[in-house]
C-alpha positions as CSV (number, residue, x, y, z in Angstrom):
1,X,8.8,48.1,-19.1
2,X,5.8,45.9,-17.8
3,X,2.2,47.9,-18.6
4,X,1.5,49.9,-15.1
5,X,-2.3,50.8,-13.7
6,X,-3.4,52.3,-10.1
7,X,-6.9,50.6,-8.7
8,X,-8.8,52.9,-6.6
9,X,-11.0,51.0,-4.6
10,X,-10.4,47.8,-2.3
11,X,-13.3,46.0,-2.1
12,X,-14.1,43.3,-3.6
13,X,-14.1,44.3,-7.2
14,X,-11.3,46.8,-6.8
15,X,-9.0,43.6,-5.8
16,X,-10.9,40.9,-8.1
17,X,-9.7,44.0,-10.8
18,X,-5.8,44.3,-9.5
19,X,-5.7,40.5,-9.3
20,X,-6.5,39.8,-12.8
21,X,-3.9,42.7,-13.9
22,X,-1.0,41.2,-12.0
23,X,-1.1,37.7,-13.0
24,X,-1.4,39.2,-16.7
25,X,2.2,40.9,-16.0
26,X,0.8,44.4,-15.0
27,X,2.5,46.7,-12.5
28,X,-0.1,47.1,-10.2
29,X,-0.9,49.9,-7.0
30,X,-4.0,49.1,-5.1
31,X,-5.2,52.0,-3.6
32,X,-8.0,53.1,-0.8
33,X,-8.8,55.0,1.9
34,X,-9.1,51.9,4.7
35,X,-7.4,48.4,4.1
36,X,-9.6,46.1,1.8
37,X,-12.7,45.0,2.1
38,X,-13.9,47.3,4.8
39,X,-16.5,49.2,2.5
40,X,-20.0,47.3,0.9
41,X,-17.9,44.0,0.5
42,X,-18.0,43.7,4.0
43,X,-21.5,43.5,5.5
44,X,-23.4,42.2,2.6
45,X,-25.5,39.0,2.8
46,X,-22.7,36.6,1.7
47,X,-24.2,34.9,-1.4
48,X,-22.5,34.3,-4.4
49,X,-25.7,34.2,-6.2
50,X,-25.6,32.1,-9.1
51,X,-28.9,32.1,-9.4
52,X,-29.7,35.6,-9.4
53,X,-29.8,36.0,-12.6
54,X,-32.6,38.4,-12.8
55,X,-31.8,41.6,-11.6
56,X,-33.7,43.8,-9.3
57,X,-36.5,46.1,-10.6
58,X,-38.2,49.0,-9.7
59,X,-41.5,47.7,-8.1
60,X,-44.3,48.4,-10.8
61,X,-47.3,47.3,-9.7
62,X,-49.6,50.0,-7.5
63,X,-50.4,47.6,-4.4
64,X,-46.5,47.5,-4.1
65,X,-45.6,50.7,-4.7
66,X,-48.5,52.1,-1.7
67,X,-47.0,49.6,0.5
68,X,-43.4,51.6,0.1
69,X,-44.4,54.7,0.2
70,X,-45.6,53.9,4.0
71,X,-42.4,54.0,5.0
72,X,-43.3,51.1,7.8
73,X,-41.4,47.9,6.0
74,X,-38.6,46.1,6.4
75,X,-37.3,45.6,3.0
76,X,-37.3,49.6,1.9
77,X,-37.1,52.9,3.7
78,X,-36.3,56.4,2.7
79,X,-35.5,59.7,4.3
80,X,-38.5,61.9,3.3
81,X,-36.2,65.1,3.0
82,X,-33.7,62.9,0.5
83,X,-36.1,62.1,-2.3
84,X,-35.7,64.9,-4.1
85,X,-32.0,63.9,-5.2
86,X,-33.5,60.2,-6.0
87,X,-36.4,61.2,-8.5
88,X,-33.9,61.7,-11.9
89,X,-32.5,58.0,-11.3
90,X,-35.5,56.2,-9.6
91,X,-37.6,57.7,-12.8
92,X,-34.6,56.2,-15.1
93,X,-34.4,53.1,-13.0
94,X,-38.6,52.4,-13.5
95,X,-38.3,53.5,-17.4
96,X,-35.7,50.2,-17.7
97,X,-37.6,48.3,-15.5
98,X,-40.6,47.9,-18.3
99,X,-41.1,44.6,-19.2
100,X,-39.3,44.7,-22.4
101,X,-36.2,46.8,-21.2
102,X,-36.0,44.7,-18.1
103,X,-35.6,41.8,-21.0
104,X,-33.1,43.0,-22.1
105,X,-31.3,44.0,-18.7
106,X,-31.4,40.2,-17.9
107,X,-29.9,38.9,-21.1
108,X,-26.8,41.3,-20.6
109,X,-27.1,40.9,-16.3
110,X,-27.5,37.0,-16.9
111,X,-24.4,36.6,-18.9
112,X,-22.4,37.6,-16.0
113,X,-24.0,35.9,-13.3
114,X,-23.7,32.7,-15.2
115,X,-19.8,32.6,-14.7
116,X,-19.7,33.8,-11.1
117,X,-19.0,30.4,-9.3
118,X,-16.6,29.7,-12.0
119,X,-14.4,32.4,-11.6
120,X,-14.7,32.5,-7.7
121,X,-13.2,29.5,-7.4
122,X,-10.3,30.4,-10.3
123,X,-9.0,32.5,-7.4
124,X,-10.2,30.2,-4.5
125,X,-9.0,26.6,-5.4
126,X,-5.6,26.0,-3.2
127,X,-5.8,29.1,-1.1
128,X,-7.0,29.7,2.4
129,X,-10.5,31.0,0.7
130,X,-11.9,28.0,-0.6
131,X,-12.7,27.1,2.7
132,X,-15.2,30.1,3.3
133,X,-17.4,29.4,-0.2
134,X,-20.1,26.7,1.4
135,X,-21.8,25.0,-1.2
136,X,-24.6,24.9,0.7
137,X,-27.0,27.4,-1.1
138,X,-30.1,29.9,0.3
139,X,-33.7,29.1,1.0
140,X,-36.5,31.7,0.7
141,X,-39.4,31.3,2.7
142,X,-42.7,31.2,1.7
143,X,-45.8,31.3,4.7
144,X,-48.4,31.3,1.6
145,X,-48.7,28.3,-0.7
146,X,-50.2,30.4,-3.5
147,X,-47.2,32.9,-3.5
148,X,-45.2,29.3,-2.7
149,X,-46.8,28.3,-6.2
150,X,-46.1,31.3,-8.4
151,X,-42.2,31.5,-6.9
152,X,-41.6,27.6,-8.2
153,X,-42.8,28.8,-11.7
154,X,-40.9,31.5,-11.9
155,X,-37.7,29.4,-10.5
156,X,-38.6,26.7,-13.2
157,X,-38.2,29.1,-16.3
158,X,-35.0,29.9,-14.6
159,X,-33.5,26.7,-14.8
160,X,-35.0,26.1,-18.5
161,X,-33.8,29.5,-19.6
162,X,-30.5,30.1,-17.5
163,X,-29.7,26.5,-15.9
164,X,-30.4,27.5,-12.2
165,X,-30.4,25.1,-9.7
166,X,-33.2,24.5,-7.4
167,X,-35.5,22.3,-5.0
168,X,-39.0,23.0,-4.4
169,X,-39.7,22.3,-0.2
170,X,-42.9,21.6,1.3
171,X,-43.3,22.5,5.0
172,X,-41.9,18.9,6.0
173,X,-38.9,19.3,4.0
174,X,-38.0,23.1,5.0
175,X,-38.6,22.1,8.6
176,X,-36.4,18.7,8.4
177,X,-33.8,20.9,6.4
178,X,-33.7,23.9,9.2
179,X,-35.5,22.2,13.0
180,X,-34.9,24.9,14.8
181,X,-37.1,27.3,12.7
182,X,-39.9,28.7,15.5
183,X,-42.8,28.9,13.3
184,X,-44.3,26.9,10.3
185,X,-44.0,27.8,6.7
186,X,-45.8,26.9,3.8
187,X,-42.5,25.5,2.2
188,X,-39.3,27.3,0.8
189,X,-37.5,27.4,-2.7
190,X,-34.1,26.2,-2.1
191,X,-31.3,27.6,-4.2
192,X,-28.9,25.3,-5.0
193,X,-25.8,26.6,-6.8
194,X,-24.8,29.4,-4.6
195,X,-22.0,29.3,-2.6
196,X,-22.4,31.0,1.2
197,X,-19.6,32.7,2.4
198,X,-18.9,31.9,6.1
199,X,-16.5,35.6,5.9
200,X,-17.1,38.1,3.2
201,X,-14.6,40.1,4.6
202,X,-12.2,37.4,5.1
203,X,-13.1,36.0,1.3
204,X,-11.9,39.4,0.3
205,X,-8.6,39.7,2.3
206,X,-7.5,36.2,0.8
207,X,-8.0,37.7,-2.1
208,X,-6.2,40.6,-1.8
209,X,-3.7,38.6,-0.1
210,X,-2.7,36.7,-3.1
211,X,-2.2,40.0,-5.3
212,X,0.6,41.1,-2.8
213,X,1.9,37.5,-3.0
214,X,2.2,38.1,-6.9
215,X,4.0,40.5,-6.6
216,X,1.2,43.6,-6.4
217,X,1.3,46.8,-4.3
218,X,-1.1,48.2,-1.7
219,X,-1.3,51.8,-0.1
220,X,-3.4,54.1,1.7
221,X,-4.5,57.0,-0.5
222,X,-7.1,59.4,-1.3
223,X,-9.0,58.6,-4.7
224,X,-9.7,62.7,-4.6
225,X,-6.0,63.6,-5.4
226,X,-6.6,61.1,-8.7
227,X,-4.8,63.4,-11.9
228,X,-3.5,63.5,-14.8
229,X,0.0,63.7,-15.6
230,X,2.1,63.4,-19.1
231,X,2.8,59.5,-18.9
232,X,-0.2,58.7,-17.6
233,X,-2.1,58.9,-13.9
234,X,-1.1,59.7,-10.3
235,X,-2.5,59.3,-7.0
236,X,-1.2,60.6,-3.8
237,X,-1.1,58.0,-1.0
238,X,0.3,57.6,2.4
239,X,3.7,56.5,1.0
240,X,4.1,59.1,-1.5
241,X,2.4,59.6,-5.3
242,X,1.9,56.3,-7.0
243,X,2.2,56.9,-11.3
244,X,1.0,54.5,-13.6
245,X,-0.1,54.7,-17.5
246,X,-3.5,53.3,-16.8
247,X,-5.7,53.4,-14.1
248,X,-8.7,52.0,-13.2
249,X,-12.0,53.3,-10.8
250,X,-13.5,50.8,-9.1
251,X,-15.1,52.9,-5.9
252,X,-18.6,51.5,-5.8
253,X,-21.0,54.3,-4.4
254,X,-18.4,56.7,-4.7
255,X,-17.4,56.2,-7.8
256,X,-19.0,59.1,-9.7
257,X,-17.4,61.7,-7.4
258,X,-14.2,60.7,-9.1
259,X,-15.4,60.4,-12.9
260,X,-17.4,63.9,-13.0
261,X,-13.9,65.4,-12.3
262,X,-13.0,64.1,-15.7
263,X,-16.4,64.6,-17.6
264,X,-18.6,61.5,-16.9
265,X,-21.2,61.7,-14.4
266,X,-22.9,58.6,-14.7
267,X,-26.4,58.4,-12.3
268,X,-25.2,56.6,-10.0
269,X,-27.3,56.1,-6.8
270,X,-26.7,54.3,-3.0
271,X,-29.0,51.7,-1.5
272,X,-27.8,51.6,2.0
273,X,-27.8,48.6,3.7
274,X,-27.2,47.2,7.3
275,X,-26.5,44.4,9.7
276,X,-26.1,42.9,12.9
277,X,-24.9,39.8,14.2
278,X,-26.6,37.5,17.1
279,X,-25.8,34.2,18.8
280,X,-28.6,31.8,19.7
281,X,-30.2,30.0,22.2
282,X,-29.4,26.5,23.4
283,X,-28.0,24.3,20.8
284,X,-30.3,25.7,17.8
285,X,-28.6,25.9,14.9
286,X,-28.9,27.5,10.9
287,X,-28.0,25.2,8.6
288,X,-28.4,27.6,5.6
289,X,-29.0,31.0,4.6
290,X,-33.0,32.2,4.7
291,X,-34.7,35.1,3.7
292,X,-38.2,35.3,5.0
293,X,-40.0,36.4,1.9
294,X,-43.0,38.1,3.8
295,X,-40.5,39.9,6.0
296,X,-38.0,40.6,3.6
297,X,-34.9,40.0,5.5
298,X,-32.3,37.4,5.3
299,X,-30.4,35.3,8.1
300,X,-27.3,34.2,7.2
301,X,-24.9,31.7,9.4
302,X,-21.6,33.2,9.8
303,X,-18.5,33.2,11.5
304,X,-19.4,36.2,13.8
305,X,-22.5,34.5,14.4
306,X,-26.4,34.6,12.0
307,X,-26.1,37.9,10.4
308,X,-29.3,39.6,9.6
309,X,-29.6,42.1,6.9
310,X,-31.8,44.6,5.8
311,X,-33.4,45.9,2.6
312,X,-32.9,49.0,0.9
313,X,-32.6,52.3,2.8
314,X,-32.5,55.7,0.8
315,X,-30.5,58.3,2.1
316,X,-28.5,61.4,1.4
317,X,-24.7,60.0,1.1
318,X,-23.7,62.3,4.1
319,X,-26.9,61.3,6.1
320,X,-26.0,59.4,9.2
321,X,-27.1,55.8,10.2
322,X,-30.7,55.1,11.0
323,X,-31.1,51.5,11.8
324,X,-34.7,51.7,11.9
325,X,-34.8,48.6,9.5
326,X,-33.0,46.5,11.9
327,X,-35.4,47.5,14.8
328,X,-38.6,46.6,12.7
329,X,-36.8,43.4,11.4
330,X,-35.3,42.0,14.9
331,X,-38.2,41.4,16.5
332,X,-40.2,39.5,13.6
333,X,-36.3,37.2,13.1
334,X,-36.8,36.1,16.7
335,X,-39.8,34.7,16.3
336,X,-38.5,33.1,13.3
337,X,-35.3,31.9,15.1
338,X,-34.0,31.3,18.5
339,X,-31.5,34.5,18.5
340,X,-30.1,35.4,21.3
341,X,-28.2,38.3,22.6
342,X,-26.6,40.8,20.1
343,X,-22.7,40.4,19.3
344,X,-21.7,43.4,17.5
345,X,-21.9,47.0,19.1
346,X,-24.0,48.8,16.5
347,X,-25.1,48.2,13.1
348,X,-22.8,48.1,10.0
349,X,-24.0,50.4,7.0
350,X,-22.6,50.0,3.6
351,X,-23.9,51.3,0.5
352,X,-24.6,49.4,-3.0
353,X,-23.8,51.5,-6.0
354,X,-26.9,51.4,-8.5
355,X,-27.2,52.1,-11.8
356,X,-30.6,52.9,-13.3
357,X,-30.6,50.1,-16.2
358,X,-29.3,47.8,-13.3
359,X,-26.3,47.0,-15.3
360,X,-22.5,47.4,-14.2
361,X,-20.4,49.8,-15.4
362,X,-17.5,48.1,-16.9
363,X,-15.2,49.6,-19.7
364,X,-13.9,52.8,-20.7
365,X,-14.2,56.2,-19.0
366,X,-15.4,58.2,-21.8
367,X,-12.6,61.2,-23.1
368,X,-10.0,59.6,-21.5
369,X,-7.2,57.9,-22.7
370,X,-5.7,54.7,-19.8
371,X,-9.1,55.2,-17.7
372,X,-11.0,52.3,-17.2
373,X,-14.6,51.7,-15.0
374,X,-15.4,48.9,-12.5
375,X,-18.1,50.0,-10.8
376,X,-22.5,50.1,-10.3
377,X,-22.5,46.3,-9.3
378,X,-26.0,46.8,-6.8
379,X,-26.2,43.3,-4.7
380,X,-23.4,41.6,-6.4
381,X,-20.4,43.2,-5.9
382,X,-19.5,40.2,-4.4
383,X,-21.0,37.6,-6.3
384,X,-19.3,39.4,-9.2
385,X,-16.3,40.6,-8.3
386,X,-13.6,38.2,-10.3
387,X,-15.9,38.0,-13.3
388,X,-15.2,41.9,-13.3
389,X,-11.8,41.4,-12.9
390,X,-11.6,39.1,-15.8
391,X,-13.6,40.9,-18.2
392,X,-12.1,44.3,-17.5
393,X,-8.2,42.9,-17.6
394,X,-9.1,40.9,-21.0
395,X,-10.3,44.4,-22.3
396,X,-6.9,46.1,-21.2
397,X,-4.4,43.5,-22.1
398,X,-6.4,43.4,-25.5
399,X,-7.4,40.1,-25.5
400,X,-11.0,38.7,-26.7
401,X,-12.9,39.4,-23.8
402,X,-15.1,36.0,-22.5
403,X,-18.2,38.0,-23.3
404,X,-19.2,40.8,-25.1
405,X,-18.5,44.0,-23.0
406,X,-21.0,46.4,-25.2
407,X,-24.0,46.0,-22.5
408,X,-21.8,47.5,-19.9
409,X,-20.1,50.2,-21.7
410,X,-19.9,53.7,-19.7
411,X,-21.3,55.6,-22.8
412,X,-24.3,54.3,-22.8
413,X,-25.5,57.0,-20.2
């Protein structure tokens, strides 16, 4: 009989994950609570960031760390009454980001980000998804030409060190590049490599599309009823209990709630996130994706019209929605950009699953036999999604994995 897993979680790992199992002659059951793609896959910024190849650290210097603790910006918020909870991680999450650990987070991080556009288009080429990767890049903004400066350093070791792409804009170029900005910059740092996704959710449906085509199987089903049976692992779901011999947990956020059950509690922690889509005035347009580095928010052009997301919000996972980054961010975005009404209802929320060394979880769950772990990808669970897939099925099927998996290994918390 073909080797058999169940994947509990349909975003955009989850099915990167099930994708990569079928078309290596598994027996696959893709399993989640909503249909795919509906959890942080869906509202995220749309970047396949090839260049992001350093990941995000805790904020170290004083000046920065005053200006959070306000509780007035755009890019971070907290619930007051919530911090308690965050203090073990967020103290674990500043140990790694010294200088030297955070070295070392980038070599590991970096040899992931590095294949991302590679393996995106392994599953895009000849679908219906290639059509929603735009290889048109980001800008970030800069209003200050010394900060201007120090950011086109910094983006020039990347390119020596990690190949990244860039051009350096003065304020002619960024405003010839996007007319219908409102207000002068100093210039912008163009990213080059990334692909924009017109559609995350729709990038993720394609996906998930071609797993069923292969062959794979979807159902509703509660990731809570995971156990453990004789041959293997069962999950109830809507259509009955699915078995398998293997299965793997790829439930972002959520993930730990399922692995403590089974002895590995890994400190996990949620950066909630939000956005809301507008149209705009007139015939103004957004060529490319922008975050406004002062502001710290991004517009990005989509199909439901320029998305704007927020920052980091911490929360208690049961906490409901507080937009309040949206309401300090809309006001500055429109006199960046000709936005005009609204077009969604309310705010999206997702959450980003964190890990305190800022490294995915990818590998073995510890103590048990046919587990596996996808999960803890931050900001890139879409920009890494099929590299998951294709690292974690390599290490199931038993081939030689494309990198070296030890930097992501469960154990190491």
């Amino acid at each position: 009989m073909p080797p058999s897993a169940i994947v509990l979680g349909a975003g955009m790992v989850g099915v990167s994950v099930a994708l990569h199992l079928r078309r290596r002659g598994y027996d696959v059951m893709l399993v989640d609570r909503q249909p795919p793609g509906l959890g942080a896959s869906f509202g995220n910024g749309g970047l396949i960031q090839r260049e992001a190849v350093y990941p995000h650290p805790f904020p170290r210097a004083m000046a920065e760390l005053l200006r959070i603790a306000k509780n007035q910006s755009i890019d971070a918020a907290y619930h007051p009454l919530a911090l308690p909870g965050f203090v073990s991680p967020l103290l674990r999450y500043w140990w790694h980001s010294e200088p030297a650990r955070y070295l070392n987070a980038v070599q590991a991080y970096s040899r992931l980000i590095v294949t991302c556009l590679d393996e995106h288009l392994a599953l895009a080429r000849g679908t219906d998804a290639m059509p929603l990767l735009r290889p048109i890049g980001w800008m970030r903004l800069f209003a200050d030409q010394r900060r201007l400066d120090t950011a086109v350093a910094q983006a020039e070791v990347a390119r020596r060190d990690h190949d990244v792409n860039f051009l350096a804009l003065d304020g002619r170029g960024l405003a010839a590049a996007e007319p219908h900005l409102l207000v002068a910059r100093a210039g912008a740092i163009h990213w080059t490599d990334p692909f924009s996704v017109s559609d995350p959710h729709a990038l993720t449906m394609s996906y998930a599309r071609q797993f069923g085509a292969a062959g794979g199987g979807l159902a509703l089903g509660d990731a809570a009823t995971l156990q453990r049976t004789p041959s293997g692992w069962r999950v109830q779901t809507a259509d009955g209990p699915a078995d398998a011999a293997e299965v793997v947990i790829a439930l972002g956020a959520a993930a730990g709630e399922v692995t403590q059950r089974f002895g590995y509690a890994p400190p996990l922690f949620g950066k909630r996130g939000y956005h809301m889509h507008y149209g705009l005035r007139g015939n103004a347009v957004l060529n490319h994706p922008v975050l406004d580095t002062d502001s710290g928010f991004l517009l990005a052009p989509m199909r439901a019209g320029i998305r704007l997301t927020t920052g980091a919000e911490f929360a208690r996972i049961d906490a409901p929605p507080t937009p309040v980054q949206l309401e300090r961010a809309e006001p500055v975005a429109r006199e960046l950009l000709p936005l005009a009404e609204r077009v969604d209802t309310k705010p999206w929320m997702g959450v980003r699953p964190c890990t305190p060394d800022m490294l995915p979880v990818i590998g073995r769950l510890p103590g048990q036999q046919g587990a596996w772990c996808a999960f803890g990808h931050a900001h890139q669970g879409l920009t890494l999604g099929p590299t998951t897939g294709r690292l974690l099925a390599e290490m199931m099927t038993g081939e030689l994995p494309f990198t070296d998996p030890e930097p992501y290994r469960a154990e190491r918390f």
